[in-house]
C-alpha positions in Angstrom: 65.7 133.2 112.4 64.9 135.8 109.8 62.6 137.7 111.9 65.7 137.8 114.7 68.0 138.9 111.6 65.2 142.0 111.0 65.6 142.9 114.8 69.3 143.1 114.5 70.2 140.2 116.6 72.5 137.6 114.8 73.0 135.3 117.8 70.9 132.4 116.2 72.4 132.7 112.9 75.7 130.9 113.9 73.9 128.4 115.3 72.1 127.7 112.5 74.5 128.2 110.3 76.3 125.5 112.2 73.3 123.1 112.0 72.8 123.3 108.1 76.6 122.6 107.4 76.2 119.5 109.3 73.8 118.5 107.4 75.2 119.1 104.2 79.2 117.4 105.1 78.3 115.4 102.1 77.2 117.6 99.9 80.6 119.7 100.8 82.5 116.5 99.7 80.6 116.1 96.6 81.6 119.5 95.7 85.2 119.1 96.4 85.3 115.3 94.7 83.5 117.4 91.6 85.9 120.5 91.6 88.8 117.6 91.6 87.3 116.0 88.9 87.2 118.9 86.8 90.9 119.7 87.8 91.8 116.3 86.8 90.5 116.4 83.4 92.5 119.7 82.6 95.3 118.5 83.6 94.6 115.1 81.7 94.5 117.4 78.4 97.1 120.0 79.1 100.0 118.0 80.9 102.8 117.6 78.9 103.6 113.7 80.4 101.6 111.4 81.9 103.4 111.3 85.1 101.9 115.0 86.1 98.4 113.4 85.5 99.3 110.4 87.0 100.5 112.2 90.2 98.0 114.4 90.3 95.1 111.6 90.5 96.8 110.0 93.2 97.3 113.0 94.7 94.0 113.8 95.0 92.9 110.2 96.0 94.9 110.4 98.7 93.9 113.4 99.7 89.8 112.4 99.7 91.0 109.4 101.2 92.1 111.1 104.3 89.4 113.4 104.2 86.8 110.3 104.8 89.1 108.6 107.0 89.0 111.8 109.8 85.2 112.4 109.0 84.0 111.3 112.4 86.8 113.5 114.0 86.0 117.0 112.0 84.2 119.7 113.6 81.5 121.6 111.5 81.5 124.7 113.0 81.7 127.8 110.3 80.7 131.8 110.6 79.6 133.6 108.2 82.8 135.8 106.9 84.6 131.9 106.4 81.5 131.1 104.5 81.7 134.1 102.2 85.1 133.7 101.6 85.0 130.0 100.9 82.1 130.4 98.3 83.9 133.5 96.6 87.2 130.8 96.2 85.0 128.5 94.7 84.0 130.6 92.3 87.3 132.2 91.9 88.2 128.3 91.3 85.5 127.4 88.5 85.8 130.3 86.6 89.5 130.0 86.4 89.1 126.4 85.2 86.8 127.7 82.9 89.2 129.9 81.2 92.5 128.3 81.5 94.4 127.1 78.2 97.8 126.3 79.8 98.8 124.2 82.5 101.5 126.6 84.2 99.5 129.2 84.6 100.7 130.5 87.8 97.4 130.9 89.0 95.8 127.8 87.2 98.3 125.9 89.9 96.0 127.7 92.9 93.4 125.9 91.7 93.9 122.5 93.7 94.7 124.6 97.2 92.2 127.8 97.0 89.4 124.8 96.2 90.5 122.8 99.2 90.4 125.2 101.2 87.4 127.3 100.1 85.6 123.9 100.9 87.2 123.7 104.5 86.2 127.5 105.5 82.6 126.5 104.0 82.3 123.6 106.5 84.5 124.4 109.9 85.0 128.1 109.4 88.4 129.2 110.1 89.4 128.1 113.8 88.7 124.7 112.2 90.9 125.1 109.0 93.9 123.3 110.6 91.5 120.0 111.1 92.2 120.0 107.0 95.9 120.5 107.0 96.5 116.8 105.4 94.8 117.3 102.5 95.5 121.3 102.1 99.3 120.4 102.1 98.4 117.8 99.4 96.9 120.3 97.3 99.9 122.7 98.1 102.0 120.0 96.8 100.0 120.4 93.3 100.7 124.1 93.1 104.4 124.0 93.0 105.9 126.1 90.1 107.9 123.4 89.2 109.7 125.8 85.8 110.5 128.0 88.6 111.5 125.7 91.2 114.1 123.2 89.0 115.4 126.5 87.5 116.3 127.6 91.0 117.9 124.5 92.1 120.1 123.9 88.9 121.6 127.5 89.5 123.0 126.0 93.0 123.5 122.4 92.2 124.3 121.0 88.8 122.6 118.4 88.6 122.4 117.6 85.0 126.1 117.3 85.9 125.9 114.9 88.2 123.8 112.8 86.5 125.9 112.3 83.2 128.7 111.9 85.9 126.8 108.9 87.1 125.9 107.2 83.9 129.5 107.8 82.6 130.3 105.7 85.7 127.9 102.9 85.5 128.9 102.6 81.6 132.3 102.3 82.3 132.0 100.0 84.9 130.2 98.1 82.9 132.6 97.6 80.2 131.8 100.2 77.8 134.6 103.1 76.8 133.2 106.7 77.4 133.9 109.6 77.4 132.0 112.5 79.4 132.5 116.1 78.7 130.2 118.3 81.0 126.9 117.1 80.9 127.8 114.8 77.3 128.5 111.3 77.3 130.3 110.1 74.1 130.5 106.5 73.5 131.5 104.2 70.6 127.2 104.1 70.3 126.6 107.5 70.2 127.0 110.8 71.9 124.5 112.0 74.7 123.8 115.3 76.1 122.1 115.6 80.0 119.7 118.1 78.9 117.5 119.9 82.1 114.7 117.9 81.1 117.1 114.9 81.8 118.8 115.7 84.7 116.6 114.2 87.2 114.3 117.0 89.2 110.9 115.8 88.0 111.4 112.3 89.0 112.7 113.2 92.4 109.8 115.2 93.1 107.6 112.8 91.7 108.9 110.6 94.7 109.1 112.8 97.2 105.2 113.8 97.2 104.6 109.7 96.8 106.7 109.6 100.2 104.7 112.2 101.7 101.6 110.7 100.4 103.3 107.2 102.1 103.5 109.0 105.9 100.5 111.0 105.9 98.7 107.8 105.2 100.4 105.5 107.1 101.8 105.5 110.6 105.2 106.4 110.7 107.7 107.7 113.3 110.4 110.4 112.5 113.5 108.1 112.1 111.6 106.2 109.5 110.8 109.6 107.6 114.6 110.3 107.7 115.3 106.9 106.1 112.5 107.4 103.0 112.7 111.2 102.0 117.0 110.9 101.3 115.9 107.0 99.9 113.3 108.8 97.4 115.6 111.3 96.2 118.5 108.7 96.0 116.4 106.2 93.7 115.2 108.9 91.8 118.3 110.0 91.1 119.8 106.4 90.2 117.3 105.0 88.3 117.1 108.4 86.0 120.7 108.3 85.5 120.4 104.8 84.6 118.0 105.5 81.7 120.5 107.8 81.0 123.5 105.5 80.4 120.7 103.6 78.5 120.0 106.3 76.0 123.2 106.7 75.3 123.9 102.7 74.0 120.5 103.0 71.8 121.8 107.1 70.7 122.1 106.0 67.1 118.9 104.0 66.9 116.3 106.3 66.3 113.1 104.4 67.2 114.6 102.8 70.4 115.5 105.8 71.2 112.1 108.0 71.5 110.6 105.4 72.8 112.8 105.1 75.9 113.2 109.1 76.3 110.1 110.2 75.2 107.4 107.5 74.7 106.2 104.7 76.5 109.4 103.3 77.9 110.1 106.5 80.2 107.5 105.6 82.2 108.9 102.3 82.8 111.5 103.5 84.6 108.7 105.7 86.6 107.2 102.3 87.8 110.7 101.2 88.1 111.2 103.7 90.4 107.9 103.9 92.4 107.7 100.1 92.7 111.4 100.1 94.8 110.5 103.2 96.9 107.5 101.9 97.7 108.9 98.1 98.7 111.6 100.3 101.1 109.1 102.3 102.5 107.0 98.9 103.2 109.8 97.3 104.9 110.6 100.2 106.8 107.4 100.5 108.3 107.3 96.5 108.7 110.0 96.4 110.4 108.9 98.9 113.3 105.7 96.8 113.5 107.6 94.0 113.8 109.7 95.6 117.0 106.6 96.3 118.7 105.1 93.2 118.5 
Protein backbone atom coordinates (compact mmCIF):
# COMPACT_ATOMS: atom_id res chain seq x y z
CA UNK A 1 0.00 0.00 0.00
CA UNK A 2 2.72 2.48 0.92
CA UNK A 3 4.77 1.79 -2.05
CA UNK A 4 1.34 2.44 -4.26
CA UNK A 5 0.96 5.77 -2.07
CA UNK A 6 4.90 6.72 -3.29
CA UNK A 7 3.66 6.13 -6.97
CA UNK A 8 0.74 8.43 -6.55
CA UNK A 9 -1.98 5.95 -6.82
CA UNK A 10 -4.45 6.06 -3.88
CA UNK A 11 -6.93 3.53 -5.20
CA UNK A 12 -5.95 0.88 -2.49
CA UNK A 13 -5.91 3.18 0.31
CA UNK A 14 -9.78 3.33 0.60
CA UNK A 15 -9.93 -0.13 0.54
CA UNK A 16 -7.80 -0.46 3.15
CA UNK A 17 -8.87 2.06 4.95
CA UNK A 18 -12.19 0.38 4.78
CA UNK A 19 -10.72 -3.04 6.04
CA UNK A 20 -8.87 -1.56 9.26
CA UNK A 21 -12.14 0.34 10.41
CA UNK A 22 -13.84 -2.98 10.38
CA UNK A 23 -11.71 -4.27 12.38
CA UNK A 24 -11.55 -1.77 14.88
CA UNK A 25 -15.87 -1.09 15.23
CA UNK A 26 -15.05 -1.93 18.79
CA UNK A 27 -12.40 -0.07 19.49
CA UNK A 28 -14.58 2.98 17.88
CA UNK A 29 -17.24 2.21 20.56
CA UNK A 30 -14.81 2.07 23.31
CA UNK A 31 -13.81 5.45 22.34
CA UNK A 32 -17.23 6.91 22.20
CA UNK A 33 -18.43 4.81 25.60
CA UNK A 34 -14.97 6.59 27.05
CA UNK A 35 -15.56 10.20 25.65
CA UNK A 36 -19.23 9.63 27.37
CA UNK A 37 -17.82 8.72 30.41
CA UNK A 38 -15.77 11.67 30.70
CA UNK A 39 -18.79 13.84 29.65
CA UNK A 40 -20.74 12.32 32.32
CA UNK A 41 -18.45 13.05 35.11
CA UNK A 42 -18.37 16.87 34.23
CA UNK A 43 -21.61 17.13 34.15
CA UNK A 44 -21.90 15.04 37.48
CA UNK A 45 -19.62 17.91 39.13
CA UNK A 46 -20.88 20.96 37.33
CA UNK A 47 -24.78 20.43 37.00
CA UNK A 48 -26.63 22.54 39.13
CA UNK A 49 -29.58 19.52 39.93
CA UNK A 50 -29.40 16.11 39.70
CA UNK A 51 -32.00 15.79 37.12
CA UNK A 52 -29.44 17.29 34.25
CA UNK A 53 -27.03 14.35 35.30
CA UNK A 54 -29.65 12.03 35.62
CA UNK A 55 -30.86 12.82 32.06
CA UNK A 56 -27.88 12.98 30.66
CA UNK A 57 -26.77 9.27 31.76
CA UNK A 58 -29.85 7.95 30.33
CA UNK A 59 -29.43 9.87 27.53
CA UNK A 60 -26.35 8.44 26.72
CA UNK A 61 -27.44 4.79 27.59
CA UNK A 62 -29.95 4.99 25.34
CA UNK A 63 -28.05 6.25 22.83
CA UNK A 64 -25.11 3.19 23.13
CA UNK A 65 -27.93 1.10 23.49
CA UNK A 66 -29.09 1.77 20.00
CA UNK A 67 -25.85 1.96 18.70
CA UNK A 68 -25.27 -1.92 19.65
CA UNK A 69 -28.68 -2.77 18.79
CA UNK A 70 -28.11 -1.60 14.74
CA UNK A 71 -24.41 -3.02 14.86
CA UNK A 72 -25.02 -5.83 12.48
CA UNK A 73 -26.87 -3.25 10.13
CA UNK A 74 -23.98 -0.39 10.03
CA UNK A 75 -21.81 -0.08 7.11
CA UNK A 76 -17.98 0.72 7.75
CA UNK A 77 -17.10 2.33 4.85
CA UNK A 78 -15.01 5.77 5.61
CA UNK A 79 -12.46 8.08 3.30
CA UNK A 80 -9.91 9.71 4.28
CA UNK A 81 -11.18 13.59 4.57
CA UNK A 82 -14.24 11.89 7.06
CA UNK A 83 -11.42 10.34 8.89
CA UNK A 84 -9.40 13.62 9.34
CA UNK A 85 -12.23 15.46 10.24
CA UNK A 86 -13.59 12.93 12.74
CA UNK A 87 -10.15 12.72 14.61
CA UNK A 88 -9.66 16.60 14.62
CA UNK A 89 -13.48 16.60 16.49
CA UNK A 90 -12.19 14.27 18.88
CA UNK A 91 -9.59 16.24 19.74
CA UNK A 92 -11.49 19.45 19.52
CA UNK A 93 -13.87 17.30 22.11
CA UNK A 94 -11.05 16.22 24.75
CA UNK A 95 -9.40 19.30 24.91
CA UNK A 96 -12.47 21.18 25.47
CA UNK A 97 -13.45 18.81 28.30
CA UNK A 98 -10.18 19.35 29.51
CA UNK A 99 -10.55 23.03 30.01
CA UNK A 100 -14.12 23.51 30.79
CA UNK A 101 -15.19 25.01 34.32
CA UNK A 102 -18.83 25.76 33.58
CA UNK A 103 -21.54 23.63 32.37
CA UNK A 104 -23.28 26.26 29.96
CA UNK A 105 -20.52 26.83 28.08
CA UNK A 106 -22.02 27.24 24.82
CA UNK A 107 -19.56 25.22 23.28
CA UNK A 108 -18.98 22.81 26.36
CA UNK A 109 -22.79 21.71 25.13
CA UNK A 110 -21.08 20.62 21.53
CA UNK A 111 -19.33 18.23 23.28
CA UNK A 112 -21.90 15.28 23.39
CA UNK A 113 -22.84 15.84 19.33
CA UNK A 114 -19.28 16.94 17.74
CA UNK A 115 -18.04 13.50 19.79
CA UNK A 116 -20.85 11.37 18.25
CA UNK A 117 -20.34 12.38 15.31
CA UNK A 118 -16.58 12.66 15.03
CA UNK A 119 -16.84 8.79 15.92
CA UNK A 120 -19.42 8.15 13.04
CA UNK A 121 -17.24 10.02 10.21
CA UNK A 122 -14.25 7.86 11.72
CA UNK A 123 -16.15 4.55 11.09
CA UNK A 124 -18.76 5.04 7.93
CA UNK A 125 -17.24 8.21 6.44
CA UNK A 126 -19.86 10.68 5.53
CA UNK A 127 -22.43 8.93 3.04
CA UNK A 128 -22.77 6.71 6.07
CA UNK A 129 -23.36 9.43 8.72
CA UNK A 130 -27.18 9.24 8.49
CA UNK A 131 -26.89 5.22 9.60
CA UNK A 132 -26.08 7.22 13.17
CA UNK A 133 -28.98 9.70 13.17
CA UNK A 134 -30.51 7.95 16.42
CA UNK A 135 -28.01 8.47 18.54
CA UNK A 136 -26.64 11.99 16.85
CA UNK A 137 -30.22 13.43 17.63
CA UNK A 138 -29.72 12.16 21.16
CA UNK A 139 -26.64 13.94 21.62
CA UNK A 140 -28.34 17.03 19.91
CA UNK A 141 -30.86 16.73 22.56
CA UNK A 142 -27.90 17.27 25.16
CA UNK A 143 -26.65 20.46 23.49
CA UNK A 144 -29.77 22.52 23.90
CA UNK A 145 -29.10 26.05 25.34
CA UNK A 146 -31.62 25.51 27.68
CA UNK A 147 -30.94 29.65 29.44
CA UNK A 148 -31.49 30.57 25.98
CA UNK A 149 -34.22 28.38 25.06
CA UNK A 150 -36.83 28.90 28.38
CA UNK A 151 -35.93 32.64 28.05
CA UNK A 152 -37.34 32.53 24.57
CA UNK A 153 -40.43 30.70 25.25
CA UNK A 154 -41.46 32.80 28.52
CA UNK A 155 -41.18 36.04 26.23
CA UNK A 156 -44.28 34.35 24.02
CA UNK A 157 -45.99 32.29 26.63
CA UNK A 158 -46.21 33.06 30.28
CA UNK A 159 -45.88 30.21 31.69
CA UNK A 160 -44.90 31.04 35.16
CA UNK A 161 -48.32 32.46 34.86
CA UNK A 162 -50.05 29.75 34.04
CA UNK A 163 -48.72 27.69 36.49
CA UNK A 164 -49.60 29.80 39.70
CA UNK A 165 -52.99 29.94 37.75
CA UNK A 166 -53.16 26.28 38.10
CA UNK A 167 -52.06 25.79 41.69
CA UNK A 168 -54.40 28.77 42.67
CA UNK A 169 -56.99 26.40 41.19
CA UNK A 170 -56.24 23.10 42.69
CA UNK A 171 -55.94 24.97 46.20
CA UNK A 172 -59.07 26.37 46.02
CA UNK A 173 -60.70 23.52 44.91
CA UNK A 174 -59.43 21.86 47.49
CA UNK A 175 -60.71 23.94 50.20
CA UNK A 176 -58.10 26.30 50.84
CA UNK A 177 -58.78 30.40 50.44
CA UNK A 178 -56.22 32.05 47.95
CA UNK A 179 -55.50 34.59 46.49
CA UNK A 180 -53.28 34.78 43.23
CA UNK A 181 -51.79 38.02 41.95
CA UNK A 182 -49.69 37.46 38.80
CA UNK A 183 -47.49 34.73 39.28
CA UNK A 184 -48.03 35.06 43.57
CA UNK A 185 -50.20 32.89 45.41
CA UNK A 186 -51.15 34.24 48.90
CA UNK A 187 -52.70 31.94 51.27
CA UNK A 188 -53.70 31.95 54.95
CA UNK A 189 -50.07 29.64 54.99
CA UNK A 190 -47.95 31.83 53.31
CA UNK A 191 -47.40 33.83 50.21
CA UNK A 192 -45.69 32.16 47.02
CA UNK A 193 -44.13 33.61 44.08
CA UNK A 194 -43.84 31.34 40.49
CA UNK A 195 -40.40 32.27 40.04
CA UNK A 196 -38.79 31.07 36.20
CA UNK A 197 -37.08 28.43 37.84
CA UNK A 198 -40.64 27.36 38.98
CA UNK A 199 -42.64 27.70 36.18
CA UNK A 200 -42.34 24.39 34.68
CA UNK A 201 -39.83 24.34 31.37
CA UNK A 202 -37.16 22.08 32.82
CA UNK A 203 -39.52 19.43 33.79
CA UNK A 204 -41.33 19.48 30.49
CA UNK A 205 -38.16 19.04 28.66
CA UNK A 206 -37.04 16.58 30.96
CA UNK A 207 -40.07 14.58 29.58
CA UNK A 208 -40.09 15.25 26.32
CA UNK A 209 -36.46 13.81 25.56
CA UNK A 210 -37.65 10.63 27.96
CA UNK A 211 -40.52 10.36 25.28
CA UNK A 212 -38.22 10.56 22.47
CA UNK A 213 -35.88 8.26 24.20
CA UNK A 214 -39.44 6.03 24.64
CA UNK A 215 -40.09 5.93 20.49
CA UNK A 216 -36.65 5.75 19.27
CA UNK A 217 -36.38 2.62 21.35
CA UNK A 218 -39.52 1.20 21.07
CA UNK A 219 -41.77 0.57 18.06
CA UNK A 220 -44.25 3.10 17.74
CA UNK A 221 -46.64 4.41 15.05
CA UNK A 222 -47.36 8.23 14.55
CA UNK A 223 -50.78 8.39 16.25
CA UNK A 224 -49.25 6.95 19.32
CA UNK A 225 -46.41 9.72 19.15
CA UNK A 226 -49.25 12.38 18.98
CA UNK A 227 -50.91 10.89 22.12
CA UNK A 228 -47.26 10.90 24.38
CA UNK A 229 -45.38 14.17 23.24
CA UNK A 230 -48.82 16.62 24.34
CA UNK A 231 -49.21 13.81 27.44
CA UNK A 232 -45.42 14.59 28.48
CA UNK A 233 -45.83 18.22 28.35
CA UNK A 234 -49.30 18.00 30.09
CA UNK A 235 -47.92 15.86 33.17
CA UNK A 236 -45.07 17.94 33.38
CA UNK A 237 -46.97 20.76 33.55
CA UNK A 238 -49.49 19.28 36.33
CA UNK A 239 -47.45 17.68 38.43
CA UNK A 240 -45.02 20.92 38.71
CA UNK A 241 -47.87 23.09 39.35
CA UNK A 242 -48.85 20.63 41.95
CA UNK A 243 -45.58 21.01 43.94
CA UNK A 244 -46.37 24.39 43.52
CA UNK A 245 -49.69 24.53 45.43
CA UNK A 246 -47.63 22.43 47.83
CA UNK A 247 -44.96 24.94 48.57
CA UNK A 248 -47.24 27.29 49.18
CA UNK A 249 -49.20 25.28 52.29
CA UNK A 250 -45.50 24.47 53.86
CA UNK A 251 -44.35 28.63 52.79
CA UNK A 252 -43.91 29.42 56.40
CA UNK A 253 -42.13 26.25 57.45
CA UNK A 254 -38.68 26.75 56.58
CA UNK A 255 -37.18 23.16 56.63
CA UNK A 256 -40.22 21.62 54.73
CA UNK A 257 -39.87 24.03 52.61
CA UNK A 258 -36.16 23.54 51.02
CA UNK A 259 -36.57 20.34 51.11
CA UNK A 260 -39.51 20.05 48.80
CA UNK A 261 -38.22 23.08 46.42
CA UNK A 262 -34.74 22.57 46.54
CA UNK A 263 -33.59 19.32 48.15
CA UNK A 264 -34.48 15.93 48.05
CA UNK A 265 -38.20 16.09 47.72
CA UNK A 266 -38.10 17.88 44.18
CA UNK A 267 -37.02 15.02 42.76
CA UNK A 268 -39.87 13.14 44.01
CA UNK A 269 -42.05 14.79 42.00
CA UNK A 270 -39.43 13.99 39.01
CA UNK A 271 -40.13 10.18 39.62
CA UNK A 272 -43.59 11.27 40.16
CA UNK A 273 -43.69 12.46 36.94
CA UNK A 274 -41.56 9.97 34.95
CA UNK A 275 -43.14 6.96 36.65
CA UNK A 276 -46.96 8.19 35.00
CA UNK A 277 -45.45 9.16 31.58
CA UNK A 278 -43.92 6.20 31.37
CA UNK A 279 -47.02 3.80 32.55
CA UNK A 280 -49.11 6.00 29.58
CA UNK A 281 -46.53 5.52 27.14
CA UNK A 282 -46.61 1.58 28.16
CA UNK A 283 -50.21 1.33 27.74
CA UNK A 284 -50.25 3.13 24.62
CA UNK A 285 -47.95 0.94 23.05
CA UNK A 286 -49.82 -2.14 24.64
CA UNK A 287 -52.63 -1.37 23.50
CA UNK A 288 -51.51 -1.35 19.61
CA UNK A 289 -49.91 -4.76 20.35
CA UNK A 290 -52.80 -5.85 21.62
CA UNK A 291 -54.96 -4.73 18.20
CA UNK A 292 -52.68 -6.66 16.20
CA UNK A 293 -52.73 -9.69 17.82
Amino acid sequence: MFNDILRGDFTSLQVELQQAVKKLDFWLLSAWVSIIAINITLMARLAESVDETAIQLLTWAVAILLVIRDRSKLKFETTPSAIAVGTLLIIWVLTKSLLTRRVYDILFILIPVMATIGIALIASGWKGLRQYWQPILLAATLGIPTSFLFAAIERIIPVNVFTAQFANSALWYGGIKVVQEGISIVSQYGAVEVARGCAGLPPILMLLRITLMFVLVFPTERWQMWIMFPSAIAIAFVVNSLRVALLVLISRQDDLFKYWHSGDGSQIFSVIAVSILLALCNWVTREQEYEEE
